[in-house]
N, C-alpha and C positions, 0 to 999 in steps of 0.2 A: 543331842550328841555334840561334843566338842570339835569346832571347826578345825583343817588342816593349822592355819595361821594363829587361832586361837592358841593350840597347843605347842606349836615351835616356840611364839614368844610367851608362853606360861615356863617351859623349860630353859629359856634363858635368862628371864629374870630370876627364877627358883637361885641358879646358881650364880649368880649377884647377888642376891639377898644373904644366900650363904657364905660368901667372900667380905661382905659389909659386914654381917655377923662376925665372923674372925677378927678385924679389923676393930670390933666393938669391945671384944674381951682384949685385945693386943691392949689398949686404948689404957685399960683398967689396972695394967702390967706395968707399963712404959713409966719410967722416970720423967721426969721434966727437966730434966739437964738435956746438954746439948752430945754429949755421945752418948747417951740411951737413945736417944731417939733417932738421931743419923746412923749410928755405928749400933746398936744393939749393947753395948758396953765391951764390945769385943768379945764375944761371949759364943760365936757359930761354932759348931760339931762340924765333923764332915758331911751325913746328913746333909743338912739346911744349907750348909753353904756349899755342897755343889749345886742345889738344886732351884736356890736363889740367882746363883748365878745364871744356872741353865735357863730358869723360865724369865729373868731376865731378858734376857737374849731373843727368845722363841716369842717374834712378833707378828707381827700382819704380813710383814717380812716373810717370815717362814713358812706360815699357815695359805699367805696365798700370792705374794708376788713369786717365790719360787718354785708351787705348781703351776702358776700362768705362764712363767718362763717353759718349764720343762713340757707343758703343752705345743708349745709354740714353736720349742728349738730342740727339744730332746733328755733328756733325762744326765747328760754329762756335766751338769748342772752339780749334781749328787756329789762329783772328785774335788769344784771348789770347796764347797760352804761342809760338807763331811769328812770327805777325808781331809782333804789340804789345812780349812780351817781348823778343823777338830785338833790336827795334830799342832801345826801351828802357833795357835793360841795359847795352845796346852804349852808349850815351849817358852814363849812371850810371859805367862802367869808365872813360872818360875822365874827366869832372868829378870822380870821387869816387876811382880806382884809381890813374891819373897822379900824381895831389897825394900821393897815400900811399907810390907808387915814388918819388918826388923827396926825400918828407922818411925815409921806409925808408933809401934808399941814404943819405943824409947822418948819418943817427943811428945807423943800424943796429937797427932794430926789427926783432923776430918776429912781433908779434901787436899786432892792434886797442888792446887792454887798456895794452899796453907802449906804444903809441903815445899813447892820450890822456892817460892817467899822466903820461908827463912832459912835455906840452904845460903842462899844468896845474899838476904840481906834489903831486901827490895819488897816492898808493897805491891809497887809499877805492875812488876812483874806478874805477883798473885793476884792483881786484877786483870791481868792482859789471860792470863788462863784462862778466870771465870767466863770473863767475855767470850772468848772463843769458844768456849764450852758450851757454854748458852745460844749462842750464836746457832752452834752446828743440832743441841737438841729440838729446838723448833721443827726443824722439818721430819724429825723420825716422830716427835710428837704428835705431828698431826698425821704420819703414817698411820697409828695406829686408832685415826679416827676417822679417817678415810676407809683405811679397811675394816671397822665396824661400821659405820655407814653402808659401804657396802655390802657388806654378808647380810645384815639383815635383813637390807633390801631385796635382796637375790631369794633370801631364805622364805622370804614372808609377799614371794611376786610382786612387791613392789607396795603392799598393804602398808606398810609402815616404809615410809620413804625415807632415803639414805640421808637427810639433814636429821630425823629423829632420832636415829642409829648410830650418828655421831655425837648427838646432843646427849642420846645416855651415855653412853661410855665416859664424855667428859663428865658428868654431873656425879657418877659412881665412883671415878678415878678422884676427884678433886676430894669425896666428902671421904675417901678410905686414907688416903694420906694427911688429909689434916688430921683425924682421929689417930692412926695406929704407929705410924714411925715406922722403923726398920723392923721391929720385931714381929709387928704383924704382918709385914709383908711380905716377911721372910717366911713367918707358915704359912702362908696360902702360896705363895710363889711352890714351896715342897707340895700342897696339896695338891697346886697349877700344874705340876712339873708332871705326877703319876697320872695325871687325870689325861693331861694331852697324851703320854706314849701310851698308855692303854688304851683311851677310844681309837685313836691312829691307826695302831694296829689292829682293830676290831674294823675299819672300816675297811682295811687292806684285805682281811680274809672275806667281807660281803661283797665286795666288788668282784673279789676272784671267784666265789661260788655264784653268784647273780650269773658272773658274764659268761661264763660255761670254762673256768678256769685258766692257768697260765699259759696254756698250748694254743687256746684259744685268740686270747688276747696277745700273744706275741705273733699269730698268723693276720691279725687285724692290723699291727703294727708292720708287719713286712708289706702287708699289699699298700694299706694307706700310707706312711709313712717310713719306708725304707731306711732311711736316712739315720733315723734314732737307735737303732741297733748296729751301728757301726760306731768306731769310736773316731774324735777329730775329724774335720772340716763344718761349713757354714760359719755360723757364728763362733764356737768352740774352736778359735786356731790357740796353739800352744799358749802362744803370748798372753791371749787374753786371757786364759785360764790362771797362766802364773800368776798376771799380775792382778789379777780379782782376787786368789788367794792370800797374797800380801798383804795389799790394801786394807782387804773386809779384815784379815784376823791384826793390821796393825791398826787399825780404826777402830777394834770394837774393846783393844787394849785402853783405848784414852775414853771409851765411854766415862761420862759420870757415874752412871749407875753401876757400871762392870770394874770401874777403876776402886770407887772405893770400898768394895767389897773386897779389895786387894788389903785391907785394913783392919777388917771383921775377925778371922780364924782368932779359936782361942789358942789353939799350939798351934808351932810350926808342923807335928805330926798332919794335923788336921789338913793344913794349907795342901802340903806336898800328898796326901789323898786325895784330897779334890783336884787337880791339876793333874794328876794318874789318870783317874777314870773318865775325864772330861770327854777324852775322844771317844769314847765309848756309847756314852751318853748321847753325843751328838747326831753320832750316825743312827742311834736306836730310833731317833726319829726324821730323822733327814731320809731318811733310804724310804719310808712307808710314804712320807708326804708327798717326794717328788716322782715317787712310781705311781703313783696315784694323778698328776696329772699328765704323765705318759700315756698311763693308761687310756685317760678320757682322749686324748688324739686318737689313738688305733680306735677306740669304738664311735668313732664320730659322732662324741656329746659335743652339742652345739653351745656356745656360751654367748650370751647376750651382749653386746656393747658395754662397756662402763662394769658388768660383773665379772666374779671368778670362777675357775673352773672347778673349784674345789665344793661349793654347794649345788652347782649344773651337777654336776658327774652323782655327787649323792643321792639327790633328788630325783635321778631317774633310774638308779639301781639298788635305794635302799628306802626302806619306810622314809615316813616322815618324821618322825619320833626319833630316829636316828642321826637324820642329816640334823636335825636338832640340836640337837648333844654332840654333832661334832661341830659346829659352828658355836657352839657355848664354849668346847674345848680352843680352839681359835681366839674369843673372847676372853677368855681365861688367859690366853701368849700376850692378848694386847695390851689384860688388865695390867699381867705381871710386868710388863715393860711400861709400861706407862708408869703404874702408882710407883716404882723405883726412878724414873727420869723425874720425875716430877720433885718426888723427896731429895736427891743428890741436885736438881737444880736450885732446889728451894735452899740448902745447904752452899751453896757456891754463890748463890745471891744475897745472903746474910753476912756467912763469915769472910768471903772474897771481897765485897764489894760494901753491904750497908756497913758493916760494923769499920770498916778499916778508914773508909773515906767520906761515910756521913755520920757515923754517931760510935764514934771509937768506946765512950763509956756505958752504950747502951747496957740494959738490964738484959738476961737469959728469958725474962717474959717477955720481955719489949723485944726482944732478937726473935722470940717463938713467936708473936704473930702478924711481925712481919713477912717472917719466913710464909706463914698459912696461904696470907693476902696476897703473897708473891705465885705460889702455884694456884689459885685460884684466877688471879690478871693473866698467868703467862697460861693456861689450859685454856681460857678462853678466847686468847690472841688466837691459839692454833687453833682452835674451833671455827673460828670466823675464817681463818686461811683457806681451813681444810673443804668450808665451803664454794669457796672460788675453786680450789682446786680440782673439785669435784667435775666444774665445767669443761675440764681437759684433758680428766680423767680415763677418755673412752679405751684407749689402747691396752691390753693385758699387761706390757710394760711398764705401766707407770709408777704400780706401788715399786716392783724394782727400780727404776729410775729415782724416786726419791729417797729410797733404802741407800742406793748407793752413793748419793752427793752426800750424806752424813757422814759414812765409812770414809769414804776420801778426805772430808773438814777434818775428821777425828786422826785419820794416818798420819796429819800434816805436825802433831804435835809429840806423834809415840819417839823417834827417833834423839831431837833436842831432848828429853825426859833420860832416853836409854845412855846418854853421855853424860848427863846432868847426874846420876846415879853410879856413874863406873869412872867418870874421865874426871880426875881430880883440875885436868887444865881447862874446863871449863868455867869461862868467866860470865859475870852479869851482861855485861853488851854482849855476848857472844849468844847465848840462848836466846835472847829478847831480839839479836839479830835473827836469828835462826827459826825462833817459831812464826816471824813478823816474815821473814820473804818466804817461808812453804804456803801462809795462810792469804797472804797475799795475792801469787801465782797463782793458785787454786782458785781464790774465790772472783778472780778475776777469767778466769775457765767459766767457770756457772755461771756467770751473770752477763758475759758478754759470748753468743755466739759465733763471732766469728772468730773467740782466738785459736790461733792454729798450733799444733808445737808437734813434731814426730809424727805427722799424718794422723792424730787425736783432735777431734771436735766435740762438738757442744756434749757433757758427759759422755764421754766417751763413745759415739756413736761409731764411728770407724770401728769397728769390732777384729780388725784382722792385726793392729798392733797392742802396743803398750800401752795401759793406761797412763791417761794423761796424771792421773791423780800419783802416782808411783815418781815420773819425773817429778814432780813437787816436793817429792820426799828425799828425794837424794839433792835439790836445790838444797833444802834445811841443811842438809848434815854437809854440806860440801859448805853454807855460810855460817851453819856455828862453828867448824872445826878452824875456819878460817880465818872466823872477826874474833875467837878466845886465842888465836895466835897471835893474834895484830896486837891483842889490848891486854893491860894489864888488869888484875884482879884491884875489884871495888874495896872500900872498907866497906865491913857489915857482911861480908860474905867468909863463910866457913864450911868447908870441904870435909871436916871431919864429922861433921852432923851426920854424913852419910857412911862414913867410914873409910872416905877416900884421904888420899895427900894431895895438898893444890900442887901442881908443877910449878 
């Protein structure tokens, strides 16, 4: 008979094999040019591209730092990242992602970097992007190797220890993106997308029929944990809630991977559908994951050091076989975020940075496998990181905590971007001022704890103000609005690329 450990990890590699398979016929599909392979040729449905984007998004992040959170603090969690972001974002994809499809299809851009570049007129600049961009993927990248590290290890008691758990997931991520490009990523991402809200929800109605139903489980909630059925105070004060919602949905606008998906749609029909249903989608699985680690608080599932609550909780009110397949499902968020950061990094490090300032006449071969060698050095930087970071790992907070110093890197550059797009008086010093003191201020936050600013500390530990990451962002827009007044426009910069008029 087949052991418990046996069978969890035969069921998660089952479906890596099946994800690598996709990625093997995508492989057989894909052009060798450089937008077939980054962009698909522009070529998504609504379909695919909302659901690229969705499972994009839906990382270790989702799957288990914010039922750790909502263990810990309560389930109001649900009003940022679902309702707030959902709608949010959804709003930011039109104002900020449409203007990007309209001048993408007319120029033919790949990337952010490539785009303000030549609005402007400036290389400088389209590599001061990439670098940022790069910069801030690092740490969500090895989020999502830390959280398979973990789940594994939780899933499989520790049989398969969290360095192997992250060691696969790099070695699957690194060999599905060198092979399939955007198009493969794109169907598994749609296959990722139904896979995760259907078992989600299947896990939602096992727990409610295991635990002796909803009645039950919200009287477990009032004796142990009072607190979580009330709405506001503790952690959740006003402030923090707004400006988590800001942040996360203006951060997850400058992702590389969410940004140039902003590029894909083959109509504009297409776009403005996907941007519709987005909040929709969001909360379809936001509302089951984070009631779900509510729930494990009221029935006092105990969670081990260093693990999460999301394979605890399964693993003692659902077969084995199940908590399985949901933790494949999780794998499945990490894959889908990964093999897209990985692809848009590997794209921001060829045409941002190799091609413009080491090898301008490179060949599209010579540009393809630098790009491979590039995500295969930068997955294993984070591999190696994610191992150290694993030793500080112990607090339910921490995949949150590193979720959110990306969100905040990434917030620091949606703003300079949304002027750069609309405000014809923006000049070349004026952005390059502008994204250089938000990314500054900020990263000078993360790396030095003791700076202070608004009663915000070391990532925002103060929980009862403003994120400190939000002041960063009105810094940007208070020093480009400021240094494009002071300075006149550059030669090489053109306003109409975008559709605006310079002042």
């Amino acid at each position: 008979m087949v052991d418990e450990t046996t069978l969890s990890l035969a069921i998660v590699a089952g479906y890596l094999v099946v994800a690598l398979a996709i990625g093997l016929l995508a492989y057989r599909l894909t052009d060798r040019n450089a937008e077939d392979y980054y962009l698909a040729s522009r070529s998504m449905g609504t379909v695919v591209l909302l659901f690229t984007t969705f499972a994009t998004l839906l990382s270790a992040f989702t799957f288990f730092g914010g039922p750790n959170l909502a263990y810990s603090a309560g389930p109001e969690w649900i009003l940022v990242m679902g309702a707030m972001d959902g709608i949010v974002f959804a709003v930011l994809w039109y104002v900020i992602g449409y203007k990007q499809w309209l001048v993408g299809r007319e120029h033919g851009y790949v990337t952010l970097g490539e785009m303000l570049g030549d609005r402007f007129g400036s290389a400088s600049l389209r590599g001061l992007i990439a670098v940022v961009s790069l910069v801030w993927l690092f740490p969500y990248v090895m989020l999502q190797q830390v959280g398979a590290g973990q789940a594994l290890a939780g899933l499989t008691g520790g049989a398969l220890p969290y360095w192997a758990g992250a060691a696969l997931i790099t070695v699957f991520m690194v060999a599905y993106v060198v092979l399939s490009g955007l198009r493969g990523v794109a169907w598994t991402d749609t296959l990722q997308g139904l896979f995760m809200l259907g078992i989600v929800w299947v896990a939602v109605g096992w727990v409610l029929t295991a635990a002796g139903g909803a009645g039950t489980i919200a009287d477990s909630l009032a004796s142990s944990n009072p607190e979580f059925l009330a709405l506001g105070g503790g952690l959740y004060s006003p402030q923090w809630m707004i400006a988590q919602a800001v942040v996360i949905a203006f951060g997850v606008t400058m992702f590389p991977q969410v940004n140039q998906r902003f590029f894909v749609a083959d109509s504009a029909e297409t776009l403005k559908r996907s941007f519709a249903l987005w909040p929709v989608a969001v909360l379809l699985l936001f509302v089951p994951a984070f009631l779900l680690g509510t729930w494990a608080a009221g029935l006092g599932v105990e969670v081990p050091a260093g693990s999460n609550v999301l394979p605890a909780l399964l693993t003692e009110y659902t077969p084995v076989w199940f908590a399985a397949l949901v933790v494949a499902g999780a794998m499945a968020a990490m894959m889908s975020s990964s093999d897209s950061m990985l692809l848009s990094g590997s794209s921001y490090l060829t045409r941002d940075l190799y091609r413009p300032f080491v090898a301008p006449g490179a060949s599209d071969a010579r540009e393809g496998w630098v790009a491979r060698v590039g995500v295969a050095v930068f997955a294993t930087l984070t591999f190696v990181a994610s191992l150290f970071a694993a030793e500080g790992a112990t607090e339910l907070s921490f995949l949150v905590t590193l979720g959110d110093t990306a969100f905040g890197g990434y917030a620091q550059l949606t703003i300079p971007v949304l002027l750069a797009l609309y405000w014809g008086g923006t000049t070349r010093t004026g952005i390059v001022a502008g994204v250089t003191a938000g990314q500054v201020a900020y990263l000078a936050h993360v790396l030095v704890s003791e700076v202070q600013f608004a009663g915000t500390t070391w990532l925002g530990a103060t929980y009862h103000t403003w994120d400190y990451a939000l002041w960063c962002m009105l810094l940007g827009l208070a020093v480009t609005v400021g240094v494009s007044r002071a300075t006149a426009h550059s030669v090489g910069e053109d306003a109409a690329k975008f559709g605006v008029g310079a002042d």
